[in-house]
MIDOSE-1310 file (N, C-alpha, C; in nm, 2 decimals, decimal comma, always signed):
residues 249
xxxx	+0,09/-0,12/+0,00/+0,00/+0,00/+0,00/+0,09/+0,12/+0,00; +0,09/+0,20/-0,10/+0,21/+0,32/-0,07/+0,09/+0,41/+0,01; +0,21/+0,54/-0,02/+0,16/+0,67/+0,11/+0,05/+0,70/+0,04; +0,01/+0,72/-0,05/-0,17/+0,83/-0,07/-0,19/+0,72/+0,01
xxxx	-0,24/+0,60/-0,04/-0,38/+0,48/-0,04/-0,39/+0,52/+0,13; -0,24/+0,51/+0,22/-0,26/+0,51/+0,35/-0,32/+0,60/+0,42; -0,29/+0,76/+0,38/-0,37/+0,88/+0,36/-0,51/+0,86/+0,37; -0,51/+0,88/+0,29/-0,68/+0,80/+0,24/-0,77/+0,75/+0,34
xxxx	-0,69/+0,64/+0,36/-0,76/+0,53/+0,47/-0,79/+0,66/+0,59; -0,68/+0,67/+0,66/-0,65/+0,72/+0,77/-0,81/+0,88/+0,79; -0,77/+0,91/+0,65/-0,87/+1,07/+0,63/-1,02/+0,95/+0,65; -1,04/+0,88/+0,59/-1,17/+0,84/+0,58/-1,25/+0,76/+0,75
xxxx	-1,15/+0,74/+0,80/-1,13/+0,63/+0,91/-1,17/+0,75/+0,99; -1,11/+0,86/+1,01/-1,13/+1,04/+1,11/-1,24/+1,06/+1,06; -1,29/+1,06/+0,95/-1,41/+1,11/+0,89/-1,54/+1,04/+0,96; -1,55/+0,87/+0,98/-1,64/+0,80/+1,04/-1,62/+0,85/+1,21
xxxx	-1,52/+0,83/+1,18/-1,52/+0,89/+1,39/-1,55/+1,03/+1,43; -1,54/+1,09/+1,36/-1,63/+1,23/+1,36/-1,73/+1,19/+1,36; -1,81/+1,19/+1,21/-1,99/+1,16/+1,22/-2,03/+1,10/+1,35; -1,98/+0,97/+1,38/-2,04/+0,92/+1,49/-1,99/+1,01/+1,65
xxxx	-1,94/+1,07/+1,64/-1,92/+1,14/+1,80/-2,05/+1,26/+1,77; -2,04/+1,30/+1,62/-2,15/+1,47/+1,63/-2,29/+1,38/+1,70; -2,31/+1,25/+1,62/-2,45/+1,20/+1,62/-2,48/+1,18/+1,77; -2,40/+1,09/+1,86/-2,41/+1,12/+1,98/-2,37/+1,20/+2,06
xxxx	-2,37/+1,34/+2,02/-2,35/+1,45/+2,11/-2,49/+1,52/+2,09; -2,51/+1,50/+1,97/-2,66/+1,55/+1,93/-2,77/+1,53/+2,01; -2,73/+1,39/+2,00/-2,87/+1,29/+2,06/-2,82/+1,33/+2,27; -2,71/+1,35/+2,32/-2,70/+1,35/+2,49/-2,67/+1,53/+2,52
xxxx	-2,70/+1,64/+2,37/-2,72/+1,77/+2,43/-2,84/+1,85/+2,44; -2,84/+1,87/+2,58/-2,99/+1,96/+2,60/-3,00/+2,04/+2,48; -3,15/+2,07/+2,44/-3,17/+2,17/+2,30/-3,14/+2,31/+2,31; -3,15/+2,35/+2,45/-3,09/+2,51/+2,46/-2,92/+2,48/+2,43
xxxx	-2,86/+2,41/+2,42/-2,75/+2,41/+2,44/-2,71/+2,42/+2,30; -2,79/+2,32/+2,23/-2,80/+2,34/+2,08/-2,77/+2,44/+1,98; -2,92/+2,47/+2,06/-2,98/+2,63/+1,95/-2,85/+2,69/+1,98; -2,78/+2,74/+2,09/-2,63/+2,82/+2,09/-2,55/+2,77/+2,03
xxxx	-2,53/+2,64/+2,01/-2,41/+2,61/+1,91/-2,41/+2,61/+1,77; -2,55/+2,63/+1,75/-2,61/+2,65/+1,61/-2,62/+2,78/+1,57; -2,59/+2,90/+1,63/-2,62/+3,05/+1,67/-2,78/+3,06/+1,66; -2,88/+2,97/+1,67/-3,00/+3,00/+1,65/-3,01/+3,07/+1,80
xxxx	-3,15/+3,19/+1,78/-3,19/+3,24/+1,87/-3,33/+3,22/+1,91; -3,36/+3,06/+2,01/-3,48/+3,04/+2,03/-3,53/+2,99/+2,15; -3,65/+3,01/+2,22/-3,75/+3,00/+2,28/-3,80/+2,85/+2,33; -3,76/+2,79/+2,24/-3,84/+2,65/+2,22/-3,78/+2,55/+2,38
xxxx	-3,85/+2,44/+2,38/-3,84/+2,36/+2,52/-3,74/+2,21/+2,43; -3,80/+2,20/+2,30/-3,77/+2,08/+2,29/-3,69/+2,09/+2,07; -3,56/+2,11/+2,07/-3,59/+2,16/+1,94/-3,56/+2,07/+1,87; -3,56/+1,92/+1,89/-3,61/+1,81/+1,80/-3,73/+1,83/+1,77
xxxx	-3,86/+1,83/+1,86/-3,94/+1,79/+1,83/-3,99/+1,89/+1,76; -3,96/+2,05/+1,75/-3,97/+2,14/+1,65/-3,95/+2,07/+1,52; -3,84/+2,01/+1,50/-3,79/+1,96/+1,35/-3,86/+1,85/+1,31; -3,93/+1,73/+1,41/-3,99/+1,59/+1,42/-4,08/+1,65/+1,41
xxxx	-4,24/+1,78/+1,43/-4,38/+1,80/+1,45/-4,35/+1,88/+1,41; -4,34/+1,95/+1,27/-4,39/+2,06/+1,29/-4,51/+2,17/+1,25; -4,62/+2,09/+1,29/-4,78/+2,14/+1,26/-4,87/+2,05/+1,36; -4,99/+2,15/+1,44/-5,06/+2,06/+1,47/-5,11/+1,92/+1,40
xxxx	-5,16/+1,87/+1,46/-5,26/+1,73/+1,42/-5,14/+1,67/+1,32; -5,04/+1,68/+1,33/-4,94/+1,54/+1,25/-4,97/+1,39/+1,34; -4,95/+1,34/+1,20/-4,96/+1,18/+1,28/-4,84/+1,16/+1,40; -4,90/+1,10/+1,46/-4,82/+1,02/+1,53/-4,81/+0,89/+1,59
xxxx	-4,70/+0,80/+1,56/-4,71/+0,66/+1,59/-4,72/+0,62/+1,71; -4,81/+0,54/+1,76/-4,80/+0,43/+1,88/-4,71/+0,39/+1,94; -4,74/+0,42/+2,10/-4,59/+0,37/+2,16/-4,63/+0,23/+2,23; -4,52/+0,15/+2,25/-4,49/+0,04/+2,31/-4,47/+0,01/+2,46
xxxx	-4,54/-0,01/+2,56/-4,53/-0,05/+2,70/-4,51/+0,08/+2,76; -4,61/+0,19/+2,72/-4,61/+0,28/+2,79/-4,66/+0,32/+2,93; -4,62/+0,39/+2,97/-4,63/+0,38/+3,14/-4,84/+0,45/+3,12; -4,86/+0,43/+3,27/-5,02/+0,47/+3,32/-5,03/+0,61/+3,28
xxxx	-5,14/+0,67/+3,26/-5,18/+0,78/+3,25/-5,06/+0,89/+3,22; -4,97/+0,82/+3,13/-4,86/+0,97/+3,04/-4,95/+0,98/+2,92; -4,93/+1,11/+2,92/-4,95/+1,18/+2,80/-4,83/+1,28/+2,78; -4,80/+1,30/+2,63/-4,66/+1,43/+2,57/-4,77/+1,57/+2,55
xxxx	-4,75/+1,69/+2,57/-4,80/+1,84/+2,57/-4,72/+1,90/+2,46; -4,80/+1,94/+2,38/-4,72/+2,01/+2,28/-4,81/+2,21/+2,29; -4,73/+2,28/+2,25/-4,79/+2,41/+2,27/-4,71/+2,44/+2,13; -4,81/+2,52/+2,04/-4,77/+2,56/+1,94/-4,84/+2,72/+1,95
xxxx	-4,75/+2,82/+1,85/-4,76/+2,91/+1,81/-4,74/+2,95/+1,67; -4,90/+2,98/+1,65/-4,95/+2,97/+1,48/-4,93/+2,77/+1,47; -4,84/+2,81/+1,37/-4,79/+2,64/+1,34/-4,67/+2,63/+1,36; -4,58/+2,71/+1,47/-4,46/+2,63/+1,51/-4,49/+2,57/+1,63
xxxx	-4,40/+2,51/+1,69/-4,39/+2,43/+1,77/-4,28/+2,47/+1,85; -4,36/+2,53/+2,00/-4,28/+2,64/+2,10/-4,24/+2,57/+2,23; -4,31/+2,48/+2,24/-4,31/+2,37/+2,37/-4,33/+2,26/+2,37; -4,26/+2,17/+2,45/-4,29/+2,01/+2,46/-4,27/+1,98/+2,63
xxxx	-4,39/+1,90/+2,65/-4,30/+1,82/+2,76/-4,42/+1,71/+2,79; -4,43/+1,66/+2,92/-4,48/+1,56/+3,00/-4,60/+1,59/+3,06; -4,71/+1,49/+3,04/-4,82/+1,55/+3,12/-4,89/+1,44/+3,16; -4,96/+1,41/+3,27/-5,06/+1,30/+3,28/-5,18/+1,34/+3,33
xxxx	-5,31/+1,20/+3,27/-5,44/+1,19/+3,28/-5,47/+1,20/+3,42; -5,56/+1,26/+3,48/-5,57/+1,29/+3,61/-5,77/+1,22/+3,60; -5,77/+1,20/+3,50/-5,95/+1,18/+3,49/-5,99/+1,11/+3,33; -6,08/+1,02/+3,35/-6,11/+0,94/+3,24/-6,15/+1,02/+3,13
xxxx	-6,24/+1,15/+3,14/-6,26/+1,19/+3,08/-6,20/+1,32/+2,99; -6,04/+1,34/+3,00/-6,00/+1,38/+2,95/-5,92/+1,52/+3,00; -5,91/+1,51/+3,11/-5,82/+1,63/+3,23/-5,67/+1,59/+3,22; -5,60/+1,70/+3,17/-5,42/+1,65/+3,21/-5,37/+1,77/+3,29
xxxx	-5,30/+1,76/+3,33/-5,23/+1,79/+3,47/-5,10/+1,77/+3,34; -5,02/+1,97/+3,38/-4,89/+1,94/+3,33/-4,88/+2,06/+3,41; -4,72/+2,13/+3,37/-4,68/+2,27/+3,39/-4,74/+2,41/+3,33; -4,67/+2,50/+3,36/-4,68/+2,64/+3,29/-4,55/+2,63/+3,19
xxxx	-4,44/+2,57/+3,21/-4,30/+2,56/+3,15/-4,37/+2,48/+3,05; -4,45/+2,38/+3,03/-4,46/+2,30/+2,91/-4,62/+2,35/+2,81; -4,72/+2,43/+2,91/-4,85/+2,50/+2,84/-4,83/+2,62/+2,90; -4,72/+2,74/+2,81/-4,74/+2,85/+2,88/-4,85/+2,96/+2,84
xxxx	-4,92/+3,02/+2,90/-5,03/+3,08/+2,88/-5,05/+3,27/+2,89; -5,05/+3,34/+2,79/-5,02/+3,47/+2,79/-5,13/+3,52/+2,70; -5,04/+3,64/+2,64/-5,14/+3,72/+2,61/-5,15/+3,70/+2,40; -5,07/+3,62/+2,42/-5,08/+3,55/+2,22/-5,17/+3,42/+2,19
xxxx	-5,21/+3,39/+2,12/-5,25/+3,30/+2,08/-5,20/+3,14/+2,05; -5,22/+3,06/+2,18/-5,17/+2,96/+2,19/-5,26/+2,82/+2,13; -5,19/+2,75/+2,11/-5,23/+2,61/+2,01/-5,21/+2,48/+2,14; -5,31/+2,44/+2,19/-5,24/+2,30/+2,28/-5,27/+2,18/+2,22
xxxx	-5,19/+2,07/+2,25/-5,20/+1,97/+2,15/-5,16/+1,84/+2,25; -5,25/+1,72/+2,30/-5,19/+1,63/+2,37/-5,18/+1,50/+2,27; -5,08/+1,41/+2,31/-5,06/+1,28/+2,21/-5,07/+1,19/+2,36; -5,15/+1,06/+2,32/-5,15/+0,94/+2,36/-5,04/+0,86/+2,33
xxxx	-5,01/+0,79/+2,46/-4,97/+0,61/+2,42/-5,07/+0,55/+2,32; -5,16/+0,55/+2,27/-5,18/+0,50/+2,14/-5,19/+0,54/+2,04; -5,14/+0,67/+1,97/-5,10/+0,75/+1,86/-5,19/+0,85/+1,85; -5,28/+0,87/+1,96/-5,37/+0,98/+1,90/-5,33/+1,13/+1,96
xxxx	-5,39/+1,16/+1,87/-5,35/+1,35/+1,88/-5,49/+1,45/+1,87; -5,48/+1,47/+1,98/-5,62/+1,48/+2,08/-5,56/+1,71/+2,10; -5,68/+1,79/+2,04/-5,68/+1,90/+2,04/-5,70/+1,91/+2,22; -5,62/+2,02/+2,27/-5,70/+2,05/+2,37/-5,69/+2,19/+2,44
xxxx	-5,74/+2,24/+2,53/-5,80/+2,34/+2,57/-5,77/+2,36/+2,71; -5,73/+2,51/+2,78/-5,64/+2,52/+2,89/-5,78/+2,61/+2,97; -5,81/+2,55/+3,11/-5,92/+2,52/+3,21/-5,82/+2,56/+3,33; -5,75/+2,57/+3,35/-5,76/+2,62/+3,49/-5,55/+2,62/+3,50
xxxx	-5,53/+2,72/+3,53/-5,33/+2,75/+3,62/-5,38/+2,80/+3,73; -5,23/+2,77/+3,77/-5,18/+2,84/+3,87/-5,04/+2,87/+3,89; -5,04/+3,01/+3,86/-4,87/+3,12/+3,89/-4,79/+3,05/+4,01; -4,86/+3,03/+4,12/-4,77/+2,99/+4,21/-4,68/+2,88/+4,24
xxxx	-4,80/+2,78/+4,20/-4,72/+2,65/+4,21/-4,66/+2,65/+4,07; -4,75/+2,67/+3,96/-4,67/+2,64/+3,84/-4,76/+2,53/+3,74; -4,87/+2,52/+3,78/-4,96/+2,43/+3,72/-5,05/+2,43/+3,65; -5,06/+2,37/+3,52/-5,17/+2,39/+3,46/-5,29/+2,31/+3,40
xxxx	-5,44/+2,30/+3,37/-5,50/+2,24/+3,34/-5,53/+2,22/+3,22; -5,55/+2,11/+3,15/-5,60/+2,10/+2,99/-5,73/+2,00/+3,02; -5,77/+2,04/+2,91/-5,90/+1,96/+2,89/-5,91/+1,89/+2,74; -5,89/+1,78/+2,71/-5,91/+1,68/+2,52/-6,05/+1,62/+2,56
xxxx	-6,10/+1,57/+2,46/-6,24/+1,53/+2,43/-6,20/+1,38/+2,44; -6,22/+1,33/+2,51/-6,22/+1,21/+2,53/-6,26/+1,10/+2,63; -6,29/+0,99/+2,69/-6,37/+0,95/+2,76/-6,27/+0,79/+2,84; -6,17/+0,81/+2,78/-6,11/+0,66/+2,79/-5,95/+0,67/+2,85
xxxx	-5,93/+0,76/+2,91/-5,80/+0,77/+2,91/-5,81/+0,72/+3,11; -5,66/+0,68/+3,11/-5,62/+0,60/+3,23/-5,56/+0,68/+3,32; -5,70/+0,76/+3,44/-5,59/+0,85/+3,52/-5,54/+0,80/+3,62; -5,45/+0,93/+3,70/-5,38/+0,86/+3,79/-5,39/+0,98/+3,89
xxxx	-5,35/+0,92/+3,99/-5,42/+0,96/+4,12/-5,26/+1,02/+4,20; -5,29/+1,10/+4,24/-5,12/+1,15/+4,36/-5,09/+1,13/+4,45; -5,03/+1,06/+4,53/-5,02/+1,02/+4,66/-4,87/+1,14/+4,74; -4,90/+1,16/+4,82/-4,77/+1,18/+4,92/-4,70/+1,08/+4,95
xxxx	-4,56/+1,08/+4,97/-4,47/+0,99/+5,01/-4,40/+1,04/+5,12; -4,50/+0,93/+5,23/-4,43/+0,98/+5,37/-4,30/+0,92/+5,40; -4,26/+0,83/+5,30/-4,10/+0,76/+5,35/-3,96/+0,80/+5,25; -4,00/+0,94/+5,21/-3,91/+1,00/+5,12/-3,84/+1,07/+5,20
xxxx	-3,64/+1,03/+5,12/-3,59/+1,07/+5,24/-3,43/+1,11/+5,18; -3,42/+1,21/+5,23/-3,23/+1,26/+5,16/-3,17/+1,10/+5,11; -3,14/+1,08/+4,98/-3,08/+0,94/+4,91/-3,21/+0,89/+4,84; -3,33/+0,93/+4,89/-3,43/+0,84/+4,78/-3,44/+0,82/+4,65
xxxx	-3,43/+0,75/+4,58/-3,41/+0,71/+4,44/-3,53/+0,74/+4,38; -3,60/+0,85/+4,31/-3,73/+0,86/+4,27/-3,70/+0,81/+4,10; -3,81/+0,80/+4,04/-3,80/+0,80/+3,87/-3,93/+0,89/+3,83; -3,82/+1,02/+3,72/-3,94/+1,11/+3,64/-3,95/+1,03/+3,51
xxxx	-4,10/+1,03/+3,49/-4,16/+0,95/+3,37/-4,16/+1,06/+3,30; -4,07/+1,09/+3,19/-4,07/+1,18/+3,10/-4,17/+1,16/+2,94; -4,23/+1,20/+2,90/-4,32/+1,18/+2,79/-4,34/+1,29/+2,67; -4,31/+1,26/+2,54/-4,28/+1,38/+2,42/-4,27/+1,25/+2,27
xxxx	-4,30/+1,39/+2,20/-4,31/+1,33/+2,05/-4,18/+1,36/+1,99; -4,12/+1,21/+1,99/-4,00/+1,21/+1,90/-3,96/+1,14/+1,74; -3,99/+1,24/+1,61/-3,96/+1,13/+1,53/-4,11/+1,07/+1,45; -4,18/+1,17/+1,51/-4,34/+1,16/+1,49/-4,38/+0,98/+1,58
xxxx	-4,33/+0,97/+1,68/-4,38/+0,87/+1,77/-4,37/+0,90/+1,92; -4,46/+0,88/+1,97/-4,52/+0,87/+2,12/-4,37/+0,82/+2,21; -4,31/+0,86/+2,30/-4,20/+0,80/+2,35/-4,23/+0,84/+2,49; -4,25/+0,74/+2,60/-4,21/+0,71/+2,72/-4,11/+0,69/+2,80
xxxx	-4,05/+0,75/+2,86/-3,89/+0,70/+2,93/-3,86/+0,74/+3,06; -3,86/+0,63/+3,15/-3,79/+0,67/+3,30/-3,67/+0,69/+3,34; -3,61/+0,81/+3,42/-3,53/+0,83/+3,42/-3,51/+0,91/+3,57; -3,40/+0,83/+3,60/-3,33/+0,83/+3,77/-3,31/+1,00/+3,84
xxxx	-3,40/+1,01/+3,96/-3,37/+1,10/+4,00/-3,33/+1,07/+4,18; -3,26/+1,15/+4,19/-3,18/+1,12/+4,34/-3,24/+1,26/+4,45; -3,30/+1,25/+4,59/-3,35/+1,32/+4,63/-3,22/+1,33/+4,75; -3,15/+1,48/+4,72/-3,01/+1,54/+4,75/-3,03/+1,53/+4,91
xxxx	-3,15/+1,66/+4,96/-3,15/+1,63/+5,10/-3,31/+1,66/+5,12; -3,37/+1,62/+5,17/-3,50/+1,65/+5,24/-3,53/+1,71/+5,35; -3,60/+1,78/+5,40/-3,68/+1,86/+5,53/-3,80/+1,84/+5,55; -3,88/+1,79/+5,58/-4,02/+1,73/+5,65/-4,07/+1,87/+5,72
xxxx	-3,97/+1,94/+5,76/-4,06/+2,06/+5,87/-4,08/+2,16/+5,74; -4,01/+2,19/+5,65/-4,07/+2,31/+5,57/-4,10/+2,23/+5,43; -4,10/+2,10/+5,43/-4,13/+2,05/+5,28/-4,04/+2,12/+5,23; -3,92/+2,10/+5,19/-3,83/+2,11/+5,11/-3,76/+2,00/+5,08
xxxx	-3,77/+2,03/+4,93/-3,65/+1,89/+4,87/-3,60/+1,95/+4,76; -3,42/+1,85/+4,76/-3,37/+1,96/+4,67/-3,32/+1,77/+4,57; -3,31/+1,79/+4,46/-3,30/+1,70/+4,35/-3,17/+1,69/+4,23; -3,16/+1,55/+4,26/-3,01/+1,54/+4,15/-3,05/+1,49/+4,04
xxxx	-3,07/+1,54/+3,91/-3,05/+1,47/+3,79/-2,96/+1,48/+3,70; -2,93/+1,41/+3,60/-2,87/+1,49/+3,48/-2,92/+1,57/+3,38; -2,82/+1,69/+3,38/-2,87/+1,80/+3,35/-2,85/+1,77/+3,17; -2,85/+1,67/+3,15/-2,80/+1,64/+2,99/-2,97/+1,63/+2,95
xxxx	-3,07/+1,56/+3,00/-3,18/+1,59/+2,99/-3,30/+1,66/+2,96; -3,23/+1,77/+3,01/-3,29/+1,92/+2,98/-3,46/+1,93/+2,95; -3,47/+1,99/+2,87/-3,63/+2,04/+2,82/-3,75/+1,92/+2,84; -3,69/+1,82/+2,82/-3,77/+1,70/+2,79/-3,84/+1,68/+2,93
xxxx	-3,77/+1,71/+3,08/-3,81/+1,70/+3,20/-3,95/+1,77/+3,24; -3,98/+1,89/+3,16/-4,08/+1,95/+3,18/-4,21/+1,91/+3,24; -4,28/+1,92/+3,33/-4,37/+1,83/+3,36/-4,38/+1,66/+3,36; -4,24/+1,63/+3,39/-4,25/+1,51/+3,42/-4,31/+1,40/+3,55
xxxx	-4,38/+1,34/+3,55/-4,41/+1,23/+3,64/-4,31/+1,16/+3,71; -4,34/+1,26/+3,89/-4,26/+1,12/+3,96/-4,26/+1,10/+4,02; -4,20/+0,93/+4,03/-4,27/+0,84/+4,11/-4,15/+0,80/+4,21; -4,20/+0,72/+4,33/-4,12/+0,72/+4,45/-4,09/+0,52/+4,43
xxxx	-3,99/+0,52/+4,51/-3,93/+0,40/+4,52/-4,09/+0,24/+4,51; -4,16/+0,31/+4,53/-4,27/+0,17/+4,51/-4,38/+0,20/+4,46; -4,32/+0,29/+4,34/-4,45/+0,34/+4,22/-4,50/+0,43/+4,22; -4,54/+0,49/+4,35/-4,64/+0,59/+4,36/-4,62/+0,69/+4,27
xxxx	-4,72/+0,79/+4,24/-4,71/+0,93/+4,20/-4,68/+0,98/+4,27; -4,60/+1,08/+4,24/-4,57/+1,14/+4,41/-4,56/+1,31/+4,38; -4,62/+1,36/+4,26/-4,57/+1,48/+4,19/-4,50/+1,47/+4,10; -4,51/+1,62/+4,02/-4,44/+1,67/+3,92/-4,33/+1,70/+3,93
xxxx	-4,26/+1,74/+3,85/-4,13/+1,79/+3,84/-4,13/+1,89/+3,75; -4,08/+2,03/+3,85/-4,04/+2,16/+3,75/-3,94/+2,19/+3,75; -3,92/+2,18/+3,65/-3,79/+2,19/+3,57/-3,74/+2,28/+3,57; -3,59/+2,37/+3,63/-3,50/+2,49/+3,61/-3,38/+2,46/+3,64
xxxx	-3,34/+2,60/+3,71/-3,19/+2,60/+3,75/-3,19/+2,50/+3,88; -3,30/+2,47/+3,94/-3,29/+2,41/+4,05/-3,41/+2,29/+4,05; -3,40/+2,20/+4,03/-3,52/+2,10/+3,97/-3,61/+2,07/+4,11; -3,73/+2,09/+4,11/-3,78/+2,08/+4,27/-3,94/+2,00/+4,21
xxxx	-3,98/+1,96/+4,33/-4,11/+1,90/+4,36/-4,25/+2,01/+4,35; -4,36/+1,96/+4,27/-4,47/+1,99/+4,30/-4,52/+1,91/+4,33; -4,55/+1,87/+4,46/-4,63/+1,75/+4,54/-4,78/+1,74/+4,53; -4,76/+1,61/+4,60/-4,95/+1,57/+4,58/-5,00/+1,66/+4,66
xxxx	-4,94/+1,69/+4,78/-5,09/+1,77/+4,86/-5,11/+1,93/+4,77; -5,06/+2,01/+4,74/-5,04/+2,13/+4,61/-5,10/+2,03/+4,47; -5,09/+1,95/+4,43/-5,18/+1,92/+4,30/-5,32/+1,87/+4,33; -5,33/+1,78/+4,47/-5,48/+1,74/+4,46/-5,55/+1,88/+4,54
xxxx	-5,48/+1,97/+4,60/-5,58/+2,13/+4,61/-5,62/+2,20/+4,53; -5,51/+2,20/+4,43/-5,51/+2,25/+4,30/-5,64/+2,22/+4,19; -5,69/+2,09/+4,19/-5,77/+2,01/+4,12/-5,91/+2,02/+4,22; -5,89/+2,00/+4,36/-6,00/+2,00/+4,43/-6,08/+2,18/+4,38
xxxx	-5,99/+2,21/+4,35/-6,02/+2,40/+4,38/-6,11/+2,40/+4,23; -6,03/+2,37/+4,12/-6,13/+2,33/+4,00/-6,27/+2,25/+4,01; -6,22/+2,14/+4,02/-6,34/+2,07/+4,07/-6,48/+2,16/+4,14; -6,44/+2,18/+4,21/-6,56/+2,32/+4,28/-6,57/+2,41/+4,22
xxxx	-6,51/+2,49/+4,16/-6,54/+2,58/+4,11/-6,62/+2,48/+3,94; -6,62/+2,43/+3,86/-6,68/+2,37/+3,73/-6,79/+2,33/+3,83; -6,81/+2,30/+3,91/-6,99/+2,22/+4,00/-7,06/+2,34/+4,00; -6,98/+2,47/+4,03/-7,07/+2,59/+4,07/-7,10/+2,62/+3,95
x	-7,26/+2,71/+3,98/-7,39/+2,71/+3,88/-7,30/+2,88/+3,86
């Protein structure tokens, strides 16, 4: 083999080891991190799923062994696609329980859009937030969906091993994924808990479901500079407070 053919080799050999490092750096960097290395200047939560959805009511495929009552939240503006994240059925008849970070609600005209573990893509309509905690209500037309109920977790404790059920449209398919969160230190007297995850995760955490070491729901997760708990007893007052108020005449 003289010296080009070796050349050659060697240039084409760097060339596959490249591609394959961009593709999984792609796939393990948060999307804000993205958009900066791209110089784009954007807004978005999730900017795959900008490039995978980009229009309400797109198909989307059926997911496999999906967890109970997830559903993915998409918020569009006009026809882009400004948010993604995690939401679950709280009621058969069509109530999801997500964030403000993943259905944020102002003074423009917002588009909400929920997708099922069975491929459906369900319009829906925003019923009730709240600024403080950070929570918001949607409402889809539907009669069949698997909710899920909140429990408090009285044996949650500095070291607890929780899992956020993260849920989003990737690739035009429904995707469910648990993913390890570590509870740093706990306080019982002021309800405080502070949360380890990886921050390679990013956007996708938004309103994620999570569950405590023996399944339970045990609250959301909002997603920032500091990832913290919105607990059951704040979501089921939150819901009780709607609930009463939609009975009144």
């Amino acid at each position: 083999m003289n010296s080009g053919s070796v050349w050659k080799m060697v240039g084409l050999v760097t060339l596959v080891i490249l591609v394959a490092y961009s593709l999984w750096y792609l796939e393990r960097t948060p999307s804000h991190r993205l958009a900066s290395l791209m110089g784009i200047s954007v807004t978005v939560s999730d900017l795959d799923a900008r490039l995978n959805s980009p229009s309400p009511s797109a198909t989307v495929a059926p997911a496999s062994g999906s967890a109970l009552g997830a559903v993915a939240v998409q918020t569009f503006s006009g026809s882009v696609l400004i948010r993604q994240g995690a939401g679950t059925a709280v009621s058969s008849d069509g109530l999801v329980l997500t964030t403000s970070a993943t259905a944020p609600y102002g003074s423009g005209s917002f588009v909400y859009q929920v997708a099922t573990p069975r491929g459906q893509l369900l319009r829906a309509k925003r019923v009730a937030g709240d600024r403080t905690s950070g929570l918001t209500l949607l409402k889809v037309d539907t009669t069949d969906m698997s909710a899920v109920v909140f429990e408090r977790a009285p044996d949650m404790h500095a070291g607890s091993l929780l899992s956020a059920l993260s849920s989003r449209v990737a690739v035009a398919r429904f995707v469910a994924e648990r993913l390890p969160v570590w509870v740093v230190s706990w306080s019982d007297a002021d309800d405080s808990v502070v949360l380890s995850l990886d921050r390679v995760y990013g956007a996708r955490m938004h309103g994620a479901r999570l569950l405590d070491e023996s399944g339970r729901s045990i609250g959301l997760l909002r997603w920032g500079a500091q990832p913290s708990i919105i607990g059951a007893d704040v979501i089921n007052a939150f819901l009780e407070q709607y609930l009463a108020n939609e009975d009144t005449p």
